[in-house]
DOTI-555089 format. One record per atom (N, C-alpha, C, O): residue in one letter; residue number from 1; atom name; x negated, y negated, z negated. Coordinates in steps of 0.2 Angstrom, whole numbers. Example, Ala and Ser with C-alpha at 12.3 -4.5 7.8 and 13.67 -1.06 7.14 Angstrom:
residues 2
rec res=A&n=1&atom=N&c1=-66&c2=28&c3=-39
rec res=A&n=1&atom=CA&c1=-62&c2=22&c3=-39
rec res=A&n=1&atom=C&c1=-66&c2=16&c3=-39
rec res=A&n=1&atom=O&c1=-71&c2=17&c3=-42
rec res=S&n=2&atom=N&c1=-64&c2=11&c3=-35
rec res=S&n=2&atom=CA&c1=-68&c2=5&c3=-36
rec res=S&n=2&atom=C&c1=-64&c2=0&c3=-39
rec res=S&n=2&atom=O&c1=-67&c2=-6&c3=-40
end
This chain:
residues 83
rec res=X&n=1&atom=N&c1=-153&c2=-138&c3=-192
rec res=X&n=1&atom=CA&c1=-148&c2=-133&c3=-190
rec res=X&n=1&atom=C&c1=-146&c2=-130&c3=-197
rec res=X&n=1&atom=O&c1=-150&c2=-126&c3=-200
rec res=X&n=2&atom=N&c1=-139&c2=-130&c3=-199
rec res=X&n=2&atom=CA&c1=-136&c2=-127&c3=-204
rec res=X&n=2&atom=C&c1=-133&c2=-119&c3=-203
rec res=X&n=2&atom=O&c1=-135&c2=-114&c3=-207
rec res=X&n=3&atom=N&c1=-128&c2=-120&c3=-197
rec res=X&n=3&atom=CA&c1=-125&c2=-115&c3=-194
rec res=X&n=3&atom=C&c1=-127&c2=-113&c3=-189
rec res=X&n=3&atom=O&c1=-128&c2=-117&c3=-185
rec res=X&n=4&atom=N&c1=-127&c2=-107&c3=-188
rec res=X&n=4&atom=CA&c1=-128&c2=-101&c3=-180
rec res=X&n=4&atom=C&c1=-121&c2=-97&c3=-178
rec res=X&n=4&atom=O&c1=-120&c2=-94&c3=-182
rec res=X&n=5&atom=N&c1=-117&c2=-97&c3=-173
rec res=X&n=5&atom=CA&c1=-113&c2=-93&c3=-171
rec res=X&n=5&atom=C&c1=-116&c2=-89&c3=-167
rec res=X&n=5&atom=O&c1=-120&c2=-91&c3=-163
rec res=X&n=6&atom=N&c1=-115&c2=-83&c3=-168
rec res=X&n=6&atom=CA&c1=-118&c2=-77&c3=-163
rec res=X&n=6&atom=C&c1=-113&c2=-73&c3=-162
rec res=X&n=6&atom=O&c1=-110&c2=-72&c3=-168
rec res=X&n=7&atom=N&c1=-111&c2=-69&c3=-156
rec res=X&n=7&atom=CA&c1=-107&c2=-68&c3=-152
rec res=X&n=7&atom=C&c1=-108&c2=-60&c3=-152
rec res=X&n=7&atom=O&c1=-113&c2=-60&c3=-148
rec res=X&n=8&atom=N&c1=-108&c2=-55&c3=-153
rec res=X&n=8&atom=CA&c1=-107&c2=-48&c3=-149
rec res=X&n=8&atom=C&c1=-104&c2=-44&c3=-148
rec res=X&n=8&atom=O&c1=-99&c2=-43&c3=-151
rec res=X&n=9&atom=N&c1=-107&c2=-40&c3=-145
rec res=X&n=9&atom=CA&c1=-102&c2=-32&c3=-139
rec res=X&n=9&atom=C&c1=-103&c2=-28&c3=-140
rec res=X&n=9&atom=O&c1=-100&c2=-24&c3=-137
rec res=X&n=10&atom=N&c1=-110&c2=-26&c3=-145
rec res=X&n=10&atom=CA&c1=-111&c2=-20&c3=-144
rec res=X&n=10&atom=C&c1=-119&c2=-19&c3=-139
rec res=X&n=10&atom=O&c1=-123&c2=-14&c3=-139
rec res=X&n=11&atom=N&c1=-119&c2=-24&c3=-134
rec res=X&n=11&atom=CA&c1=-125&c2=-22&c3=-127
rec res=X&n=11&atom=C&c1=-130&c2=-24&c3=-131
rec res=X&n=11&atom=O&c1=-130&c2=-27&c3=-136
rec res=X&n=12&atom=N&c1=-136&c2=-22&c3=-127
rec res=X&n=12&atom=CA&c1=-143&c2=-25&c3=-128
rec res=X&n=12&atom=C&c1=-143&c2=-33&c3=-129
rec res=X&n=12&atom=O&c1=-144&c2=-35&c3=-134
rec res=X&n=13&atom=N&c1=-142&c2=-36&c3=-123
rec res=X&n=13&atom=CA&c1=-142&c2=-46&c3=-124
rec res=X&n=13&atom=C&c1=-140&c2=-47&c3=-128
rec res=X&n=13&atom=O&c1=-141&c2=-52&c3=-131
rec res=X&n=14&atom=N&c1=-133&c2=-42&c3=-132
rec res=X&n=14&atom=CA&c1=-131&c2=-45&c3=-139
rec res=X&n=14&atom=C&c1=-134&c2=-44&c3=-145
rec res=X&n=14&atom=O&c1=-132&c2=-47&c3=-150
rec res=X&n=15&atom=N&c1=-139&c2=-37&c3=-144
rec res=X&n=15&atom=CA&c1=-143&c2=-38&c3=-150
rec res=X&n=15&atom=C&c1=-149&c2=-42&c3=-151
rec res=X&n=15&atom=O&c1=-152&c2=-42&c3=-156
rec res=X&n=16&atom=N&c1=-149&c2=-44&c3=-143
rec res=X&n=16&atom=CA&c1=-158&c2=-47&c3=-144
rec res=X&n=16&atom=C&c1=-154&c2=-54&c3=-145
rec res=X&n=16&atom=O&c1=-158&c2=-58&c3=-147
rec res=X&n=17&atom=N&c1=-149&c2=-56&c3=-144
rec res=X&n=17&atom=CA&c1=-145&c2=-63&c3=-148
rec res=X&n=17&atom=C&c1=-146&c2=-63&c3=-157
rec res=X&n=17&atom=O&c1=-148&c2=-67&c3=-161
rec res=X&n=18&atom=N&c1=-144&c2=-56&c3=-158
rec res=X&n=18&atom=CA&c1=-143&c2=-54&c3=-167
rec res=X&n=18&atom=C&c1=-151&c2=-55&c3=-169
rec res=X&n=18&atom=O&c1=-152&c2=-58&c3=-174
rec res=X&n=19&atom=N&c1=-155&c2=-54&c3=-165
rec res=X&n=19&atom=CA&c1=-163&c2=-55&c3=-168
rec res=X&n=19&atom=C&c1=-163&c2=-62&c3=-169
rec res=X&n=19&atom=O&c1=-164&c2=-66&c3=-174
rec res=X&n=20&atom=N&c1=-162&c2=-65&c3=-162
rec res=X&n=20&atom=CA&c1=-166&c2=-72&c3=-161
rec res=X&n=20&atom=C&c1=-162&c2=-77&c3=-167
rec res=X&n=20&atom=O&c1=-163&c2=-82&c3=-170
rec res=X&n=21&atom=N&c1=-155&c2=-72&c3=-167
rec res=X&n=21&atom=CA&c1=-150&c2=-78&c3=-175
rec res=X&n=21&atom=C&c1=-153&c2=-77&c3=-180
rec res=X&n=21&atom=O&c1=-155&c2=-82&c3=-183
rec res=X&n=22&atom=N&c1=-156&c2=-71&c3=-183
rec res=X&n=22&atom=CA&c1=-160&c2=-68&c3=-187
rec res=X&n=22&atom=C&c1=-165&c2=-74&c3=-188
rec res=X&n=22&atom=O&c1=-165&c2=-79&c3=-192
rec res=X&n=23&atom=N&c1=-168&c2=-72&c3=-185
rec res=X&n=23&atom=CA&c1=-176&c2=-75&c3=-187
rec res=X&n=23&atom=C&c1=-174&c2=-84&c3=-187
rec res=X&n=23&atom=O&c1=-176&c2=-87&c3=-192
rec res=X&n=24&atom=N&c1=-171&c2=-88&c3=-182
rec res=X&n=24&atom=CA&c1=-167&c2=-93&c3=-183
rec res=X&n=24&atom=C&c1=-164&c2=-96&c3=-193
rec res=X&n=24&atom=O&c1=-165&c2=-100&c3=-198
rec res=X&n=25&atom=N&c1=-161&c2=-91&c3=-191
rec res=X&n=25&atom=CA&c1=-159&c2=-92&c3=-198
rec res=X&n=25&atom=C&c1=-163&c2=-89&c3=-205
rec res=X&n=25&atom=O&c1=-161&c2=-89&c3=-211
rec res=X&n=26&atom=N&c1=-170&c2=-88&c3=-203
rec res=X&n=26&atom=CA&c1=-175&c2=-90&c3=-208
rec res=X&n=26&atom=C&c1=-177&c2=-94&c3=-208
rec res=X&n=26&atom=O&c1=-179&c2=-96&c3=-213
rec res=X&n=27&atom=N&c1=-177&c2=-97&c3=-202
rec res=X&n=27&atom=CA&c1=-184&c2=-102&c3=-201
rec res=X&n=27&atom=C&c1=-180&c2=-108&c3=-204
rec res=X&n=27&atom=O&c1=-182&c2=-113&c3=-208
rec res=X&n=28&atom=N&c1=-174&c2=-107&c3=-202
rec res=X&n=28&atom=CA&c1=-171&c2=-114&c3=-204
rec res=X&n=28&atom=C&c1=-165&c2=-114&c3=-212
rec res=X&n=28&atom=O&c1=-164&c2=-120&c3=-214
rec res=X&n=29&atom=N&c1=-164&c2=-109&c3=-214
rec res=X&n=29&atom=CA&c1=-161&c2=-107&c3=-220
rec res=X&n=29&atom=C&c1=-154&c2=-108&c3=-216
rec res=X&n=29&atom=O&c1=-150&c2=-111&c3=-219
rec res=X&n=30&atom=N&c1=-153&c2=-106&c3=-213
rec res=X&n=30&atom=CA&c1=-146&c2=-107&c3=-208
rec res=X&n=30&atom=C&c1=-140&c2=-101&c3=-211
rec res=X&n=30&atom=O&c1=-142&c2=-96&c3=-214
rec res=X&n=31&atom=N&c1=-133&c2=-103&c3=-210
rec res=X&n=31&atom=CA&c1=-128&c2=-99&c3=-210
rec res=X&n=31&atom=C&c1=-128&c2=-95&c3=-204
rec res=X&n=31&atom=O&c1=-128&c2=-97&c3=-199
rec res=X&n=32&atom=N&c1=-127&c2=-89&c3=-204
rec res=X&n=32&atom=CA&c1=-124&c2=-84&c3=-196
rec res=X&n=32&atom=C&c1=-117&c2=-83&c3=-197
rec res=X&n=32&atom=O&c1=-116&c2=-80&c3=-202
rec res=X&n=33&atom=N&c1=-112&c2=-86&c3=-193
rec res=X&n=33&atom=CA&c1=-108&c2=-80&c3=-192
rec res=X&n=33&atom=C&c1=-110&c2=-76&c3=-185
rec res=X&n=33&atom=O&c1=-113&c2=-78&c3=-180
rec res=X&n=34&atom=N&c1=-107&c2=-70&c3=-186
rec res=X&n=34&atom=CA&c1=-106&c2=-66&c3=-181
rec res=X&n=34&atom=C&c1=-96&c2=-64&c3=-179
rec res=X&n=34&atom=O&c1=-91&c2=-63&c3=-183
rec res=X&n=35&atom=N&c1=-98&c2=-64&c3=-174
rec res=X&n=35&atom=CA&c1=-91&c2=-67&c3=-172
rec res=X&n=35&atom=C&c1=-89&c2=-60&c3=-166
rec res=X&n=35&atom=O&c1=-94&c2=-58&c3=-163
rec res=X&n=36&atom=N&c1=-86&c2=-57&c3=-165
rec res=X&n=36&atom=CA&c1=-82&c2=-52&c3=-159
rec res=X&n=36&atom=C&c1=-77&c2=-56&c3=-156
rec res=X&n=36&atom=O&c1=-75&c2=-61&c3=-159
rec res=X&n=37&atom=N&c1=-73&c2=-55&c3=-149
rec res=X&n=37&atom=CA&c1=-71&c2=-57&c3=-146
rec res=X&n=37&atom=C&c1=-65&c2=-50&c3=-141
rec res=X&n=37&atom=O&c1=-70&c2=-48&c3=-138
rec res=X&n=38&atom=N&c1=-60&c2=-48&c3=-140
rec res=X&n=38&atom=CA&c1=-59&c2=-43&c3=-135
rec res=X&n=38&atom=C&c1=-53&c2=-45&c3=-133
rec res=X&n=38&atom=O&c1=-49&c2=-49&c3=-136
rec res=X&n=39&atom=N&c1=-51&c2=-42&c3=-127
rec res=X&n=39&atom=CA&c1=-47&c2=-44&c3=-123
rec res=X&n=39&atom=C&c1=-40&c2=-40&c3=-126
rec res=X&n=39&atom=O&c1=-40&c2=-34&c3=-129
rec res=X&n=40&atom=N&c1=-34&c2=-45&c3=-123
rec res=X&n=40&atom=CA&c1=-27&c2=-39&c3=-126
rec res=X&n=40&atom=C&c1=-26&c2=-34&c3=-121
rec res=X&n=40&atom=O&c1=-28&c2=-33&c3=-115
rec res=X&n=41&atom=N&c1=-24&c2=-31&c3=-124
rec res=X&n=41&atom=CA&c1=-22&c2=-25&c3=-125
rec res=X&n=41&atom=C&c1=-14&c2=-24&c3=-123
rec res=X&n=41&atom=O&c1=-9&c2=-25&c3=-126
rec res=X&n=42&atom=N&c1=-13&c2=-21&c3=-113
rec res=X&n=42&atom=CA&c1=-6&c2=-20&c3=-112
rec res=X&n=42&atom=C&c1=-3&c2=-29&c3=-109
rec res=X&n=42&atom=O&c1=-5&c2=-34&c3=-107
rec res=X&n=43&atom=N&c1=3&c2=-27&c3=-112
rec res=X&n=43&atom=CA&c1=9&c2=-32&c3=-111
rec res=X&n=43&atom=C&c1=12&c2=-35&c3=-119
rec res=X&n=43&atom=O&c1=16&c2=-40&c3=-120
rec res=X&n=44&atom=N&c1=9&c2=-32&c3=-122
rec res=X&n=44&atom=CA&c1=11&c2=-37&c3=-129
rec res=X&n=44&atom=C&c1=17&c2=-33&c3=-133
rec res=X&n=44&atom=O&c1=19&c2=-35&c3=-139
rec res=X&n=45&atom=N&c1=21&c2=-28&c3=-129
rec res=X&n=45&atom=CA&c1=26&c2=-25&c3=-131
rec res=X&n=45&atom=C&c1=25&c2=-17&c3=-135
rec res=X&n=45&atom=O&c1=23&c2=-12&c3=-132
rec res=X&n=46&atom=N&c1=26&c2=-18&c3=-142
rec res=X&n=46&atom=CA&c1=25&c2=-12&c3=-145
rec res=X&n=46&atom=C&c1=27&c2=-5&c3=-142
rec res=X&n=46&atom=O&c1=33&c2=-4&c3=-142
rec res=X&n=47&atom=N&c1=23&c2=-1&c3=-140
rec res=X&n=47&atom=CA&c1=21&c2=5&c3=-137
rec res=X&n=47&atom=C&c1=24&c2=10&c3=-140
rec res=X&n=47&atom=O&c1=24&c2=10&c3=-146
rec res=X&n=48&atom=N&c1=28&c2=14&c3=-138
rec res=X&n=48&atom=CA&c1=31&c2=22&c3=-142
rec res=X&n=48&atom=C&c1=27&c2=26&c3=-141
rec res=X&n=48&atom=O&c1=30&c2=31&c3=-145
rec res=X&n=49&atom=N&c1=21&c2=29&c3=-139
rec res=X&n=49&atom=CA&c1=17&c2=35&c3=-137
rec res=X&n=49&atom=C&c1=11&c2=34&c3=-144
rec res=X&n=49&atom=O&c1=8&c2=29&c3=-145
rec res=X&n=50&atom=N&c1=9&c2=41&c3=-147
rec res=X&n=50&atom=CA&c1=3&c2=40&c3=-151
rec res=X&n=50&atom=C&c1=-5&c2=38&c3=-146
rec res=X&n=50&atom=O&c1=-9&c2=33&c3=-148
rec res=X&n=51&atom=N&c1=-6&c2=41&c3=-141
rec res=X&n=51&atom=CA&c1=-12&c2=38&c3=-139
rec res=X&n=51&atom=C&c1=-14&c2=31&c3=-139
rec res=X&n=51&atom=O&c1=-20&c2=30&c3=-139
rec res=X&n=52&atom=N&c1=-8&c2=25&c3=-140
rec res=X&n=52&atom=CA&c1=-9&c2=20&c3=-138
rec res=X&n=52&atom=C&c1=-11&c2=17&c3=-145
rec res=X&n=52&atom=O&c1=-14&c2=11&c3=-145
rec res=X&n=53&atom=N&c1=-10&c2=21&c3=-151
rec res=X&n=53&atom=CA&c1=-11&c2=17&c3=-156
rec res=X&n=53&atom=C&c1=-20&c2=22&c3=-158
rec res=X&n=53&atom=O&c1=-24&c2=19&c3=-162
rec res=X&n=54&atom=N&c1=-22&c2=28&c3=-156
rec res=X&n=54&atom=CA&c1=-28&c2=32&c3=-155
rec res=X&n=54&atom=C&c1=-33&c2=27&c3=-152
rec res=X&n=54&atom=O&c1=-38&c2=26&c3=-154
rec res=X&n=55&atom=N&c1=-30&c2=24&c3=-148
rec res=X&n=55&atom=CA&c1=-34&c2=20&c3=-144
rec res=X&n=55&atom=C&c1=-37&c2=13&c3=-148
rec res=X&n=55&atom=O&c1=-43&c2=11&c3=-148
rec res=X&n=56&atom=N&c1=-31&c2=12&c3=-150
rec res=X&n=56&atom=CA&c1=-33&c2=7&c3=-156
rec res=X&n=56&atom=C&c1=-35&c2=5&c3=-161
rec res=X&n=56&atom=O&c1=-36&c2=-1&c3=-163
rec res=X&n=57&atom=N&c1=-37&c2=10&c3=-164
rec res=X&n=57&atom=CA&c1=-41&c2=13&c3=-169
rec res=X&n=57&atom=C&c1=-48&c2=16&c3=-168
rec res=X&n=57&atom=O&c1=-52&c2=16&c3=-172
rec res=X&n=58&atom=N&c1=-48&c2=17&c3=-163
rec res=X&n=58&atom=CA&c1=-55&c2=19&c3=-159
rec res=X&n=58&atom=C&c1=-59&c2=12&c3=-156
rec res=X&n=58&atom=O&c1=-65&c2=12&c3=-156
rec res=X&n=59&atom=N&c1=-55&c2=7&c3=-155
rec res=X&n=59&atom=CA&c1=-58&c2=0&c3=-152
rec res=X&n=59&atom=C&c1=-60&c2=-4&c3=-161
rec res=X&n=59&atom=O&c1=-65&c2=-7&c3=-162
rec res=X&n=60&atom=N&c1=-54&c2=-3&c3=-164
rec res=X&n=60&atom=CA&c1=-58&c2=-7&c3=-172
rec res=X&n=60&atom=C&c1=-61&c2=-4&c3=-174
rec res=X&n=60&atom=O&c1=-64&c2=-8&c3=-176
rec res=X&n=61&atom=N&c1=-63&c2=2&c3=-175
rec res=X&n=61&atom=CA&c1=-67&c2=6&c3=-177
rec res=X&n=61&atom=C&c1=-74&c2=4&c3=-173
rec res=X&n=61&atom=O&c1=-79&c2=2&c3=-176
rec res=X&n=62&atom=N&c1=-76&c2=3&c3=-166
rec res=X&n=62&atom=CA&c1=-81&c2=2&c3=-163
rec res=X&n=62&atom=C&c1=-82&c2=-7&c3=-166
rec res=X&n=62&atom=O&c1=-87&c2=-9&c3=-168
rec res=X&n=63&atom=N&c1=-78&c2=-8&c3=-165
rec res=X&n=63&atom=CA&c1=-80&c2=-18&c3=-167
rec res=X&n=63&atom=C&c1=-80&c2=-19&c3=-174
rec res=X&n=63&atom=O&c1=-82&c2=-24&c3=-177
rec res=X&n=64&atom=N&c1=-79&c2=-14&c3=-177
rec res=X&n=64&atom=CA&c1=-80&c2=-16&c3=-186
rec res=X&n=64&atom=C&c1=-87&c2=-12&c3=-185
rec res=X&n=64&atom=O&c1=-90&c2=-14&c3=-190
rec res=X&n=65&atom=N&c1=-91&c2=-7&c3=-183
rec res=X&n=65&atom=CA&c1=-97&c2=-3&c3=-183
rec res=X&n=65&atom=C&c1=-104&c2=-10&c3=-179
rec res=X&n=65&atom=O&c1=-109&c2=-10&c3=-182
rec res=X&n=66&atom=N&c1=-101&c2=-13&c3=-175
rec res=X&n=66&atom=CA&c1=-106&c2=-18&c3=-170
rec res=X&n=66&atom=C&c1=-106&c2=-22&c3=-174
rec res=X&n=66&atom=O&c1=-112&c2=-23&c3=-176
rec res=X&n=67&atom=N&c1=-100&c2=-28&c3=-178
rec res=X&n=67&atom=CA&c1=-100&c2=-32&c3=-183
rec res=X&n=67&atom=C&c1=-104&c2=-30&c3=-188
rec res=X&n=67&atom=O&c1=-108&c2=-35&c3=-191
rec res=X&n=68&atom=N&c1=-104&c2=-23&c3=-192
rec res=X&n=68&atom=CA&c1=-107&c2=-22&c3=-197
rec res=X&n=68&atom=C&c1=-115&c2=-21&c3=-195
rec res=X&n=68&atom=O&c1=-120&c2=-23&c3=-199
rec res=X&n=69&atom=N&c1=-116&c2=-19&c3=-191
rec res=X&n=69&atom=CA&c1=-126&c2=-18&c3=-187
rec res=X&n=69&atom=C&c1=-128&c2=-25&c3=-189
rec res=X&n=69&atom=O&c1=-132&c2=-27&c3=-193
rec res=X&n=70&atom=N&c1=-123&c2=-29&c3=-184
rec res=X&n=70&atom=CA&c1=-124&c2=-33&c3=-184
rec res=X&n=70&atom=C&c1=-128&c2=-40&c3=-189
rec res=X&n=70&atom=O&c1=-132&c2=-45&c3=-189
rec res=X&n=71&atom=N&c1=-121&c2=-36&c3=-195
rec res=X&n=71&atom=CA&c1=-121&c2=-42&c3=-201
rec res=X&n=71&atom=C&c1=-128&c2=-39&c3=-206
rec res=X&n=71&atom=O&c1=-131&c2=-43&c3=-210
rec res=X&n=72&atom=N&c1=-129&c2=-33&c3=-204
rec res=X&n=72&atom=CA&c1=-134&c2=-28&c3=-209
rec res=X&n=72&atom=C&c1=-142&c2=-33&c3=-206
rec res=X&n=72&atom=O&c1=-145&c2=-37&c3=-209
rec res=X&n=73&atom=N&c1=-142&c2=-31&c3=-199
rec res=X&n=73&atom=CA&c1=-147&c2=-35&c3=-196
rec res=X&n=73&atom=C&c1=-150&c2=-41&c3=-200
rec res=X&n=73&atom=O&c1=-155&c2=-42&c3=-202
rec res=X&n=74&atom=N&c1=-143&c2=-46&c3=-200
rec res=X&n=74&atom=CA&c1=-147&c2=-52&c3=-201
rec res=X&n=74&atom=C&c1=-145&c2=-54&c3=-210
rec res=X&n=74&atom=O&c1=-145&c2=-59&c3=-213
rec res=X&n=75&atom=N&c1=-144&c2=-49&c3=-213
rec res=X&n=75&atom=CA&c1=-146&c2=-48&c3=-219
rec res=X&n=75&atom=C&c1=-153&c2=-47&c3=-222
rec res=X&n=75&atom=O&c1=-155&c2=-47&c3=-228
rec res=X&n=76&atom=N&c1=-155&c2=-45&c3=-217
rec res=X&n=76&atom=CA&c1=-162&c2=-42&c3=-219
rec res=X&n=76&atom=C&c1=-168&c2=-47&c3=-220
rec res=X&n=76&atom=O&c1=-173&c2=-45&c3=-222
rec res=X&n=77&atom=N&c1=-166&c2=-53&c3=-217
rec res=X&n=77&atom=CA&c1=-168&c2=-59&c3=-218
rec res=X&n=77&atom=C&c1=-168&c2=-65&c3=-225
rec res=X&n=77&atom=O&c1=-173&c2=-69&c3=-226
rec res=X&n=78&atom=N&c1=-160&c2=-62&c3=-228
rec res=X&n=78&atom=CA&c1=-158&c2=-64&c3=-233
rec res=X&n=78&atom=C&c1=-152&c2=-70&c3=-231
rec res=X&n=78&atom=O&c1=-149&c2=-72&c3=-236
rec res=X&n=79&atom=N&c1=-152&c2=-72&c3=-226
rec res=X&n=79&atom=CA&c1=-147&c2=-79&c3=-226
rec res=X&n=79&atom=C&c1=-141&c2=-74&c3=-226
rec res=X&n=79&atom=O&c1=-141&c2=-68&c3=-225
rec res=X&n=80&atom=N&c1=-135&c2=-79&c3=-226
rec res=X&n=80&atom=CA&c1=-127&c2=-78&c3=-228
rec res=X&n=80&atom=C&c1=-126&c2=-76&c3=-223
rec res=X&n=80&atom=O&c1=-129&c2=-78&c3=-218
rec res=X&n=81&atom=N&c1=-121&c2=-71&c3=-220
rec res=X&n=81&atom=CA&c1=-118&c2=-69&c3=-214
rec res=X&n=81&atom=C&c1=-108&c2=-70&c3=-216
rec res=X&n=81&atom=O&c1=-105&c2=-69&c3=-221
rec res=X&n=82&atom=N&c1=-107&c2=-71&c3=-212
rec res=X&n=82&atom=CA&c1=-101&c2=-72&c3=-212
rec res=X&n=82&atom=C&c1=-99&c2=-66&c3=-206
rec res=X&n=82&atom=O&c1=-103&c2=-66&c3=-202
rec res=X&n=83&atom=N&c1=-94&c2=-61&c3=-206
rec res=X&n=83&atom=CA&c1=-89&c2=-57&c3=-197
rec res=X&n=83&atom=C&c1=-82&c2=-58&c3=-197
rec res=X&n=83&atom=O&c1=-79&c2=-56&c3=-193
end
């Protein structure tokens, strides 16, 4: 096993995914990416109101904070993470 993709959200089953790539990717000298995934946002059509972009920066803000747990976690191990 070279490569591990591991997936999260932020919940619990996503962190005990981030352990089991962790230790995976000692055992095996493997690559992790971690990877995030979210649903769009609206109709696609650029919004005139500020909360709409409040809101957006609120949502990258939480997924670049889970990505970053995440990447710290299985750095701790020493193998490459990729987010």
């Amino acid at each position: 096993m070279q490569r591990i993709l591991v997936a999260v959200d932020g919940s619990e089953p996503a962190q005990r995914a981030v352990e089991m790539a962790a230790d995976m990717a000692i055992r095996y000298q493997a690559q992790v990416t971690v990877t995030h995934v979210r649903t769009t946002l609206g109709t696609g059509q650029i919004p005139g109101d500020l909360a709409f972009y409040e809101q957006l920066e609120h949502i990258y803000l939480t997924e670049a904070a889970i990505l970053d747990a995440a990447a710290e976690r299985i750095n701790e191990g020493g193998p490459n993470v990729r987010c």
